[in-house]
C-alpha positions as CSV (number, residue, x, y, z in Angstrom):
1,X,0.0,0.0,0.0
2,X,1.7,3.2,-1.4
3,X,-0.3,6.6,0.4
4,X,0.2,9.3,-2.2
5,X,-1.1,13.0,-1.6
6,X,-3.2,14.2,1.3
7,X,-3.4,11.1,2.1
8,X,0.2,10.0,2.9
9,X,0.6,13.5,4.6
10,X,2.4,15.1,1.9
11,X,0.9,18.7,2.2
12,X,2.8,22.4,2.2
13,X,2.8,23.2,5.9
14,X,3.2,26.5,4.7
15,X,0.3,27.4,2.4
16,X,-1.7,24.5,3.1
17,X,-1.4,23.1,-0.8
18,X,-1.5,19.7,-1.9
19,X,-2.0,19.3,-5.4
20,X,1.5,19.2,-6.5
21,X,2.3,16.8,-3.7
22,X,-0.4,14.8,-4.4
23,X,0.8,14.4,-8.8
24,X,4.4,14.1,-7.7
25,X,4.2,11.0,-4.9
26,X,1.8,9.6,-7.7
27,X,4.6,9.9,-10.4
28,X,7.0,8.5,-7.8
29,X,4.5,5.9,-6.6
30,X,4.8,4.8,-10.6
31,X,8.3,5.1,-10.6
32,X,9.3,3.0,-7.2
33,X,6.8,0.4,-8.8
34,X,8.1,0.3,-12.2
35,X,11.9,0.8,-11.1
36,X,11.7,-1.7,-8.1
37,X,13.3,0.8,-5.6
38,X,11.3,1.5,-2.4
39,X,9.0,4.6,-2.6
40,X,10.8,6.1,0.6
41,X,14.0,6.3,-1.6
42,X,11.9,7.3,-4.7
43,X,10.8,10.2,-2.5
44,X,13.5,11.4,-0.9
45,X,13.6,15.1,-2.4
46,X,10.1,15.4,-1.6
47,X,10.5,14.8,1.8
48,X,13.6,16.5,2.0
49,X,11.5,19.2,0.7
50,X,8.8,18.6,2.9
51,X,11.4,18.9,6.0
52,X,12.5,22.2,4.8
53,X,8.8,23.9,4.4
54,X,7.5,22.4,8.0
55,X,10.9,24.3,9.2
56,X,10.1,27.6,7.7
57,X,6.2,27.2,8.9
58,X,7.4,26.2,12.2
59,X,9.6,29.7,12.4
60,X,6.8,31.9,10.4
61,X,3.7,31.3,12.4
62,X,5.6,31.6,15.5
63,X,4.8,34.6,17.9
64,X,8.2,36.0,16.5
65,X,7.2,35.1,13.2
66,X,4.5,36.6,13.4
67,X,5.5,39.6,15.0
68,X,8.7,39.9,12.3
69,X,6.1,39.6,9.2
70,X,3.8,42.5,10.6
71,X,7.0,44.3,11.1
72,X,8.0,43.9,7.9
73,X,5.0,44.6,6.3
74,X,4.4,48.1,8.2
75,X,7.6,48.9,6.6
76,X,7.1,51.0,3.6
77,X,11.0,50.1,2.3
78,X,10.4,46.6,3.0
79,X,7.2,46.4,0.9
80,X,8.3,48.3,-1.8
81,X,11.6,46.5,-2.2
82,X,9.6,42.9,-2.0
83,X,7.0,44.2,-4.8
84,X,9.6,45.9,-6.8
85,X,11.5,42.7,-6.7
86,X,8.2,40.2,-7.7
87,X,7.4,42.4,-10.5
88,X,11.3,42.5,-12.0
89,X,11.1,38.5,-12.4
């Protein structure tokens, strides 16, 4: 039994999402089967970057987090140097 998606807890901590989780394990469900490795190994940069986003949602909804992001966002230079920089790419 191979748990793919929501299912087999591979959701964004951070925003919640699922639905590229939930393709990917799929396509490396397919893989491990068709390969003959485990799915674990087949996995292993999802999880790795699974690790990484629980991390970063961990440190931004903490009370400093939290209190660093309203900062941030009060800050007219910050804002405007974070939307300057999302409309350049």
């Amino acid at each position: 039994i191979l748990l793919i998606g929501d299912a087999g807890g591979y959701v964004d901590s951070l925003t919640g999402e699922g639905l590229y989780y939930a393709f990917k394990t799929g396509e490396n469900a397919a893989l491990a089967i068709i390969n003959g490795v485990s799915f674990k190994k087949q996995n292993e940069k999802i999880i790795a970057k699974m690790k990484l986003t629980r991390t970063l949602s961990n440190i931004f909804y903490s009370k400093i987090g939290k209190f660093l992001t309203k900062i941030a966002l009060e800050s007219n230079w910050f804002t405007t140097k974070a939307f300057s920089r999302y409309l350049s790419w």
